[in-house]
C-alpha positions, 0 to 999 in steps of 0.5 A: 509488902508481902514479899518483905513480910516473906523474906523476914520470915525466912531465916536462911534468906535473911542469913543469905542477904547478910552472908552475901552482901553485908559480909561479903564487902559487897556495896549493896548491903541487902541485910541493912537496907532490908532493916532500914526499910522496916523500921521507917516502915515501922515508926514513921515521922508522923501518924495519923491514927484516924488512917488505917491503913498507916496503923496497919502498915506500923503494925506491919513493920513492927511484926516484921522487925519482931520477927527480924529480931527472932530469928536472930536470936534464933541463930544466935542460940545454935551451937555454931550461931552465924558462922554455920551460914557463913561457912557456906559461901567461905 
């Protein structure tokens, strides 16, 4: 879970993942199954609030689809927003 919270928190990682594999026509959509992951992570089905540890893991994927959320945001508000990440593999 670490290492997910390390990626999350990389805003040129996560423009890597989406760059390189979701744009790219590549099957592997790394970006997408990155947030999919979270957010299951994030809202299970169920959950049992006398299980911390299953408070802990939703409080986990909340900050990290927060932080997700941030840096886009983030690269929204740059003067040439995603594309800046783009032109680097183009």
């Amino acid at each position: 879970m670490e290492a997910v919270r390390t990626i999350c928190s990389d805003i040129q990682c996560l423009m890597d993942l989406f760059v390189n594999y979701d744009l790219s026509g590549s099957e592997t959509k790394m970006f997408e199954i990155l947030v999919n992951v979270v957010c299951k992570l994030a809202s299970p089905e169920s959950i049992d609030i006398e299980n911390t540890s299953e408070i802990t893991s939703r409080i986990c994927g909340i900050e990290m689809l927060t932080t997700i959320m941030k840096s886009m945001e983030e690269i929204c508000w740059q003067p040439q927003g995603m594309f800046k990440f783009y032109d680097k593999v183009s």
